[in-house]
C-alpha positions in Angstrom: 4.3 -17.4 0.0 3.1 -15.5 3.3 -0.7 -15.2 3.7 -2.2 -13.4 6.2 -6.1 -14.5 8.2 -7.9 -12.1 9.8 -11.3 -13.3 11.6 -12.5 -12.5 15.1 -14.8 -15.7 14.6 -12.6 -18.4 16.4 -14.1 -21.4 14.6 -14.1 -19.7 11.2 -10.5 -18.5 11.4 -9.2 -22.5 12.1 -11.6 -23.5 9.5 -9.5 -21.1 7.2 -6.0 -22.1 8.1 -7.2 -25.6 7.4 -8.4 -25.3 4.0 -5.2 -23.4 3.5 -3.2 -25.5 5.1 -4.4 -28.1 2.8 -3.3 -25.3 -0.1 -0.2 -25.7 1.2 0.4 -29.1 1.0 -1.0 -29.1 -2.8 1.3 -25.9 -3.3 4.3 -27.3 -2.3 4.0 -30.5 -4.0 3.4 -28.4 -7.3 6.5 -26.0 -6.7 7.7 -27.0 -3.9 7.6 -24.0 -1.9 4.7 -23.7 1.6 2.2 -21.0 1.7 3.1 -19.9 5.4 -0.1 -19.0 7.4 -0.2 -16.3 10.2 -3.3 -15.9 11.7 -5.0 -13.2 13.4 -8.1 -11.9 16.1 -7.5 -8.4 16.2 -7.6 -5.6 13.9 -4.4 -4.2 15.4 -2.3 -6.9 15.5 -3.2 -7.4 11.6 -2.0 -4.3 10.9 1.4 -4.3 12.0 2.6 -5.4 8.9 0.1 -6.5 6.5 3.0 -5.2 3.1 4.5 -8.8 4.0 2.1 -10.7 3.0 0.9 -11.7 -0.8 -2.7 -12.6 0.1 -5.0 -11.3 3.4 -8.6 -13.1 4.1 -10.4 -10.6 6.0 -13.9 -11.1 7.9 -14.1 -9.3 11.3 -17.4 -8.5 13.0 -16.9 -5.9 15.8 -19.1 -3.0 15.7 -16.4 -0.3 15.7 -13.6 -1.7 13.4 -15.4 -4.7 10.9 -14.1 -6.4 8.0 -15.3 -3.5 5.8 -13.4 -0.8 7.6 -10.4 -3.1 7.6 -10.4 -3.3 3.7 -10.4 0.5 3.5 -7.3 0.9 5.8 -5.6 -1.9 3.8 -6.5 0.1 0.8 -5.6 3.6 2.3 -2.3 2.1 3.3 -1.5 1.4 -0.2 -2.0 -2.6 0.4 -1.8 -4.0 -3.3 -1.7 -7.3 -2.7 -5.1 -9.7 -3.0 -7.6 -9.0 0.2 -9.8 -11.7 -0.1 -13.2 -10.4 1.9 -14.7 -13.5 3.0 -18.5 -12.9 3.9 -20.6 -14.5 6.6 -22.9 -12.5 7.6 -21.8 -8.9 6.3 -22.3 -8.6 2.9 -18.8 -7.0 1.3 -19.1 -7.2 -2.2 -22.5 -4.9 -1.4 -20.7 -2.6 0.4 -17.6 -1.8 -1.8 -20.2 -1.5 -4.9 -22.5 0.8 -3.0 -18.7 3.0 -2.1 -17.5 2.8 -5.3 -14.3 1.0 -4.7 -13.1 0.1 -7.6 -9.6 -1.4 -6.3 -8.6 -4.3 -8.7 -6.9 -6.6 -5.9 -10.0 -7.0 -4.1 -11.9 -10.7 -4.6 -14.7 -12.3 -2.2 -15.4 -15.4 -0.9 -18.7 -16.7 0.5 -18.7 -18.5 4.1 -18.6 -21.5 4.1 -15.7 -21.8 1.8 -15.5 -24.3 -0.6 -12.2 -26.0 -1.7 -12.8 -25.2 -5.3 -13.1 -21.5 -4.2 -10.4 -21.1 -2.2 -7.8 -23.2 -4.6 -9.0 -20.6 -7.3 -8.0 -17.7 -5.0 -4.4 -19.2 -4.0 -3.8 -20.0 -7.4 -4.5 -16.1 -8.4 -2.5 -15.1 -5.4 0.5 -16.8 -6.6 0.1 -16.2 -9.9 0.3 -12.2 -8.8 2.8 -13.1 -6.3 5.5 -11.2 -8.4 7.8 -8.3 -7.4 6.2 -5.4 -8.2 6.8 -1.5 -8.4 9.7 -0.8 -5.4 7.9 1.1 -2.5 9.0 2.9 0.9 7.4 2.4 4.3 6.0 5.8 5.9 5.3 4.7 9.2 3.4 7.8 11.4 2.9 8.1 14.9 -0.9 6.7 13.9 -0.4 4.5 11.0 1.7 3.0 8.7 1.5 3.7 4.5 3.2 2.1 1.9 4.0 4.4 -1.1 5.7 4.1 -4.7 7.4 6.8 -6.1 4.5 8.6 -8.3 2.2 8.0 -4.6 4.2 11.1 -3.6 3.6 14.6 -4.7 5.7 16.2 -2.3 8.0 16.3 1.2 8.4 19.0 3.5 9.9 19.3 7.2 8.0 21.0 9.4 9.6 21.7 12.9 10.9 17.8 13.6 8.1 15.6 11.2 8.4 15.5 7.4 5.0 16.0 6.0 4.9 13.4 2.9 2.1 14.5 0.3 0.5 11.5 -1.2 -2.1 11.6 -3.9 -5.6 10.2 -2.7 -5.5 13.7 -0.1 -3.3 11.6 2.0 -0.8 13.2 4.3 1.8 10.8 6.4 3.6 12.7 8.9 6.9 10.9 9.3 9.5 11.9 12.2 12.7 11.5 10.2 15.7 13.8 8.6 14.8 15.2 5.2 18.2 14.1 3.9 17.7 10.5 5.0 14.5 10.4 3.8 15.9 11.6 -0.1 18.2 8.7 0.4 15.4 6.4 0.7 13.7 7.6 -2.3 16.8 7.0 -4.4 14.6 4.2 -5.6 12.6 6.7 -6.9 14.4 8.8 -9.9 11.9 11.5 -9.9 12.0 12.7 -6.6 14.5 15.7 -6.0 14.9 18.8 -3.5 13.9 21.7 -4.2 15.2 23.6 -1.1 17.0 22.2 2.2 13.6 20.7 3.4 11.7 20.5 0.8 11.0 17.9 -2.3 9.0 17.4 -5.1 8.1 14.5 -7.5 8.4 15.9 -11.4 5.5 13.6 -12.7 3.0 15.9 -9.8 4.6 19.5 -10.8 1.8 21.4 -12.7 3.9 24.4 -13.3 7.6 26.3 -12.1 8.2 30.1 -12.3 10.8 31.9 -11.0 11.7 30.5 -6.7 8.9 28.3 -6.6 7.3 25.6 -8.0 3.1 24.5 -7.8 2.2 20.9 -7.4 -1.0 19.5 -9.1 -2.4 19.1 -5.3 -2.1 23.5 -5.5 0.7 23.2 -2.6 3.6 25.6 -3.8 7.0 24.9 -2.9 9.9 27.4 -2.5 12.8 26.9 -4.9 16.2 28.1 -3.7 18.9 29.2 -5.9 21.3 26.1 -5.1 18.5 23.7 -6.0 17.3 25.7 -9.3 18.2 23.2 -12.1 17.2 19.9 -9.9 14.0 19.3 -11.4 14.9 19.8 -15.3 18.0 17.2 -14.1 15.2 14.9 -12.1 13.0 14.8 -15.3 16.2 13.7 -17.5 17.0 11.5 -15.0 13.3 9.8 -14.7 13.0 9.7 -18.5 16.1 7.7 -18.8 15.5 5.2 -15.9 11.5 4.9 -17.8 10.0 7.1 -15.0 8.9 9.9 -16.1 4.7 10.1 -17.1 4.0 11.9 -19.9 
Protein backbone atom coordinates (compact mmCIF):
# COMPACT_ATOMS: atom_id res chain seq x y z
CA UNK A 1 0.00 0.00 0.00
CA UNK A 2 1.50 3.49 -1.32
CA UNK A 3 0.58 6.54 0.92
CA UNK A 4 1.36 9.73 -0.04
CA UNK A 5 2.41 13.01 2.92
CA UNK A 6 2.09 16.30 2.00
CA UNK A 7 3.19 19.04 4.71
CA UNK A 8 5.34 22.09 4.25
CA UNK A 9 5.79 21.93 8.17
CA UNK A 10 9.25 20.02 8.32
CA UNK A 11 8.81 18.74 11.94
CA UNK A 12 5.14 17.76 11.30
CA UNK A 13 5.75 15.87 8.09
CA UNK A 14 8.66 13.40 10.01
CA UNK A 15 6.22 13.25 12.79
CA UNK A 16 3.79 11.74 10.23
CA UNK A 17 6.05 9.32 8.49
CA UNK A 18 6.84 8.04 11.96
CA UNK A 19 3.48 7.30 13.20
CA UNK A 20 3.04 5.67 9.79
CA UNK A 21 6.01 4.15 9.76
CA UNK A 22 5.00 2.55 12.92
CA UNK A 23 1.50 1.58 10.75
CA UNK A 24 3.65 -0.13 8.78
CA UNK A 25 5.35 -2.36 10.91
CA UNK A 26 1.75 -3.31 12.56
CA UNK A 27 0.45 -3.63 8.84
CA UNK A 28 2.86 -5.93 7.75
CA UNK A 29 2.87 -8.14 10.69
CA UNK A 30 -0.99 -8.45 10.11
CA UNK A 31 -0.78 -9.08 6.24
CA UNK A 32 2.38 -9.00 5.65
CA UNK A 33 2.53 -6.48 3.04
CA UNK A 34 4.51 -2.44 4.05
CA UNK A 35 2.53 0.59 3.65
CA UNK A 36 5.31 2.50 1.48
CA UNK A 37 5.61 6.22 2.56
CA UNK A 38 6.68 9.05 -0.03
CA UNK A 39 6.79 12.26 1.43
CA UNK A 40 6.45 15.55 0.25
CA UNK A 41 7.15 19.77 0.72
CA UNK A 42 5.75 21.11 -2.24
CA UNK A 43 2.41 21.33 -3.82
CA UNK A 44 3.97 20.50 -7.22
CA UNK A 45 5.90 17.80 -6.58
CA UNK A 46 2.73 16.14 -4.82
CA UNK A 47 0.92 16.43 -7.72
CA UNK A 48 2.86 14.60 -10.22
CA UNK A 49 1.11 11.58 -9.49
CA UNK A 50 -1.07 11.56 -6.56
CA UNK A 51 -3.66 8.41 -8.81
CA UNK A 52 -0.78 6.05 -7.23
CA UNK A 53 -1.33 6.35 -4.06
CA UNK A 54 -4.39 4.73 -1.87
CA UNK A 55 -4.19 7.34 0.97
CA UNK A 56 -2.77 11.27 0.88
CA UNK A 57 -2.29 13.31 4.34
CA UNK A 58 -2.49 16.84 3.31
CA UNK A 59 -1.63 19.98 5.55
CA UNK A 60 0.24 22.78 3.60
CA UNK A 61 0.25 26.42 4.88
CA UNK A 62 1.45 28.76 2.08
CA UNK A 63 -0.59 31.63 1.40
CA UNK A 64 -1.10 31.02 -2.33
CA UNK A 65 -1.54 27.08 -2.66
CA UNK A 66 -2.69 25.68 1.21
CA UNK A 67 -3.90 22.38 2.21
CA UNK A 68 -7.50 23.54 1.27
CA UNK A 69 -6.73 24.38 -2.26
CA UNK A 70 -4.77 21.14 -2.52
CA UNK A 71 -7.94 19.06 -1.64
CA UNK A 72 -9.93 20.79 -4.35
CA UNK A 73 -7.28 20.05 -7.12
CA UNK A 74 -7.09 16.43 -5.70
CA UNK A 75 -10.82 16.43 -6.03
CA UNK A 76 -11.02 18.26 -9.55
CA UNK A 77 -8.48 15.74 -10.77
CA UNK A 78 -10.88 13.01 -10.00
CA UNK A 79 -8.61 11.74 -6.92
CA UNK A 80 -10.91 9.01 -5.27
CA UNK A 81 -8.80 7.69 -3.05
CA UNK A 82 -8.88 8.83 1.03
CA UNK A 83 -7.27 12.50 1.45
CA UNK A 84 -6.84 12.69 4.97
CA UNK A 85 -6.79 16.73 5.81
CA UNK A 86 -4.86 16.85 8.82
CA UNK A 87 -5.46 20.28 10.67
CA UNK A 88 -3.01 22.44 12.62
CA UNK A 89 -3.86 25.56 12.48
CA UNK A 90 -6.36 25.78 9.34
CA UNK A 91 -9.42 24.56 10.15
CA UNK A 92 -10.53 22.00 7.07
CA UNK A 93 -13.42 20.22 8.11
CA UNK A 94 -14.78 24.21 8.41
CA UNK A 95 -13.96 24.99 5.26
CA UNK A 96 -15.26 22.08 3.07
CA UNK A 97 -18.71 22.34 5.13
CA UNK A 98 -18.91 26.10 4.59
CA UNK A 99 -18.10 24.98 0.34
CA UNK A 100 -20.32 22.34 0.36
CA UNK A 101 -18.02 19.50 -0.57
CA UNK A 102 -19.69 16.69 -0.11
CA UNK A 103 -16.87 14.24 -1.52
CA UNK A 104 -17.24 10.87 0.50
CA UNK A 105 -13.29 10.01 0.47
CA UNK A 106 -12.49 12.93 2.45
CA UNK A 107 -11.61 12.24 6.48
CA UNK A 108 -9.71 14.75 9.00
CA UNK A 109 -7.29 14.41 11.44
CA UNK A 110 -6.54 16.86 14.31
CA UNK A 111 -2.60 17.87 14.86
CA UNK A 112 -1.14 16.40 17.01
CA UNK A 113 -2.11 12.99 15.81
CA UNK A 114 -2.90 10.41 18.01
CA UNK A 115 -1.98 6.63 17.34
CA UNK A 116 -5.55 5.56 17.88
CA UNK A 117 -6.45 8.14 15.12
CA UNK A 118 -4.22 7.52 12.70
CA UNK A 119 -4.44 3.40 13.04
CA UNK A 120 -8.29 4.06 12.47
CA UNK A 121 -7.51 5.99 9.22
CA UNK A 122 -4.91 3.24 7.79
CA UNK A 123 -7.19 0.69 8.66
CA UNK A 124 -10.08 2.44 6.42
CA UNK A 125 -7.56 3.11 3.84
CA UNK A 126 -6.80 -0.42 3.38
CA UNK A 127 -9.93 -1.57 3.89
CA UNK A 128 -10.93 0.80 0.56
CA UNK A 129 -7.69 -0.16 -0.92
CA UNK A 130 -9.57 -2.26 -3.66
CA UNK A 131 -9.45 -1.95 -7.42
CA UNK A 132 -12.06 0.13 -8.42
CA UNK A 133 -13.85 1.49 -11.65
CA UNK A 134 -10.96 1.34 -14.60
CA UNK A 135 -9.87 5.00 -15.43
CA UNK A 136 -7.69 6.87 -18.19
CA UNK A 137 -5.02 9.53 -17.46
CA UNK A 138 -5.76 12.93 -19.34
CA UNK A 139 -2.67 14.69 -18.77
CA UNK A 140 -2.93 18.62 -20.20
CA UNK A 141 -0.30 20.97 -20.81
CA UNK A 142 -1.51 22.49 -17.19
CA UNK A 143 -2.80 19.57 -15.28
CA UNK A 144 -3.36 16.17 -15.11
CA UNK A 145 -7.14 14.41 -14.62
CA UNK A 146 -8.08 11.12 -13.99
CA UNK A 147 -11.53 10.10 -15.62
CA UNK A 148 -13.81 6.87 -15.81
CA UNK A 149 -15.75 6.23 -18.54
CA UNK A 150 -19.31 8.03 -17.53
CA UNK A 151 -16.61 11.24 -16.37
CA UNK A 152 -16.66 11.83 -20.19
CA UNK A 153 -19.50 13.39 -22.12
CA UNK A 154 -17.62 13.96 -25.14
CA UNK A 155 -14.16 14.10 -27.41
CA UNK A 156 -13.43 16.39 -30.12
CA UNK A 157 -10.04 17.41 -32.11
CA UNK A 158 -9.60 20.63 -32.54
CA UNK A 159 -6.57 21.76 -34.78
CA UNK A 160 -3.75 19.35 -32.89
CA UNK A 161 -5.48 19.01 -28.99
CA UNK A 162 -8.49 16.76 -28.33
CA UNK A 163 -10.84 18.65 -26.16
CA UNK A 164 -12.19 15.81 -23.62
CA UNK A 165 -15.72 16.97 -22.12
CA UNK A 166 -15.97 15.93 -18.51
CA UNK A 167 -18.98 16.34 -16.36
CA UNK A 168 -18.30 18.77 -13.36
CA UNK A 169 -17.83 21.81 -16.52
CA UNK A 170 -14.44 20.30 -16.77
CA UNK A 171 -12.55 20.49 -20.09
CA UNK A 172 -8.96 18.58 -20.44
CA UNK A 173 -7.25 19.58 -23.47
CA UNK A 174 -5.09 16.56 -24.40
CA UNK A 175 -2.48 16.72 -27.30
CA UNK A 176 -3.01 13.20 -28.75
CA UNK A 177 -4.61 11.42 -32.03
CA UNK A 178 -8.27 10.90 -31.81
CA UNK A 179 -7.93 7.26 -32.97
CA UNK A 180 -5.46 6.52 -30.18
CA UNK A 181 -7.30 8.08 -27.76
CA UNK A 182 -10.71 5.66 -28.75
CA UNK A 183 -8.24 2.86 -28.28
CA UNK A 184 -7.68 3.90 -24.79
CA UNK A 185 -11.23 4.20 -24.00
CA UNK A 186 -11.81 0.55 -25.11
CA UNK A 187 -12.02 0.17 -21.37
CA UNK A 188 -14.91 2.11 -21.70
CA UNK A 189 -17.92 0.24 -23.81
CA UNK A 190 -19.90 3.30 -24.18
CA UNK A 191 -17.76 5.56 -25.79
CA UNK A 192 -17.97 5.51 -29.71
CA UNK A 193 -17.27 8.03 -32.79
CA UNK A 194 -19.55 9.71 -34.11
CA UNK A 195 -17.48 11.38 -37.02
CA UNK A 196 -13.55 11.20 -37.76
CA UNK A 197 -12.80 13.47 -34.70
CA UNK A 198 -15.41 13.31 -32.81
CA UNK A 199 -16.89 10.99 -29.83
CA UNK A 200 -19.63 10.65 -27.59
CA UNK A 201 -20.42 8.70 -24.35
CA UNK A 202 -24.23 7.13 -24.81
CA UNK A 203 -25.05 7.40 -20.98
CA UNK A 204 -24.47 11.79 -21.64
CA UNK A 205 -26.55 11.80 -25.13
CA UNK A 206 -29.87 13.69 -24.32
CA UNK A 207 -31.23 13.36 -27.80
CA UNK A 208 -30.08 12.21 -31.79
CA UNK A 209 -31.84 13.56 -34.95
CA UNK A 210 -30.95 13.22 -38.21
CA UNK A 211 -26.42 14.21 -38.64
CA UNK A 212 -26.13 15.17 -35.28
CA UNK A 213 -26.45 14.28 -31.87
CA UNK A 214 -26.94 16.83 -28.39
CA UNK A 215 -25.12 15.98 -25.32
CA UNK A 216 -26.75 16.68 -21.83
CA UNK A 217 -23.86 19.45 -21.41
CA UNK A 218 -26.06 21.30 -24.80
CA UNK A 219 -22.69 20.66 -27.02
CA UNK A 220 -24.06 19.13 -30.36
CA UNK A 221 -21.97 16.84 -32.27
CA UNK A 222 -21.94 16.17 -36.03
CA UNK A 223 -22.91 12.64 -37.08
CA UNK A 224 -21.54 11.40 -40.39
CA UNK A 225 -23.09 8.92 -42.53
CA UNK A 226 -20.25 6.23 -41.94
CA UNK A 227 -20.67 6.51 -38.16
CA UNK A 228 -24.65 6.63 -38.23
CA UNK A 229 -25.56 3.27 -36.40
CA UNK A 230 -22.44 3.54 -33.75
CA UNK A 231 -24.36 4.81 -30.92
CA UNK A 232 -27.47 2.31 -31.10
CA UNK A 233 -24.37 -0.46 -31.40
CA UNK A 234 -22.48 1.48 -28.32
CA UNK A 235 -25.65 1.34 -26.20
CA UNK A 236 -26.05 -2.67 -27.00
CA UNK A 237 -22.64 -2.96 -26.39
CA UNK A 238 -22.67 -0.99 -22.87
CA UNK A 239 -25.83 -2.79 -21.79
CA UNK A 240 -24.26 -6.18 -22.26
CA UNK A 241 -20.87 -5.39 -20.64
CA UNK A 242 -23.38 -3.69 -17.42
CA UNK A 243 -22.55 -0.05 -18.66
CA UNK A 244 -25.12 1.48 -19.82
CA UNK A 245 -27.27 3.95 -17.03
CA UNK A 246 -30.67 3.88 -17.32
Amino acid sequence: MHIAVCDDNIADRKQTERLLGRQSDRYFKETGERIWIDSFGNVEAFMQNPQMYQGLFVDMHDDECNGFNILKMLLYAGIESPIVMCSSTIDYKALVEKEGITASNIMFLEKPIKVAEITAIVDKIAELAVNGEPSIELRGKDETIYAHGDDIICVKRVRSELEVHLTGNRVACVLDDIVNFYDQCNIFPQICPVNDNGLVNVNHVKKTSFGKVTMDNDMTLPVSFTYRSAISKARQYAKESGNLSS
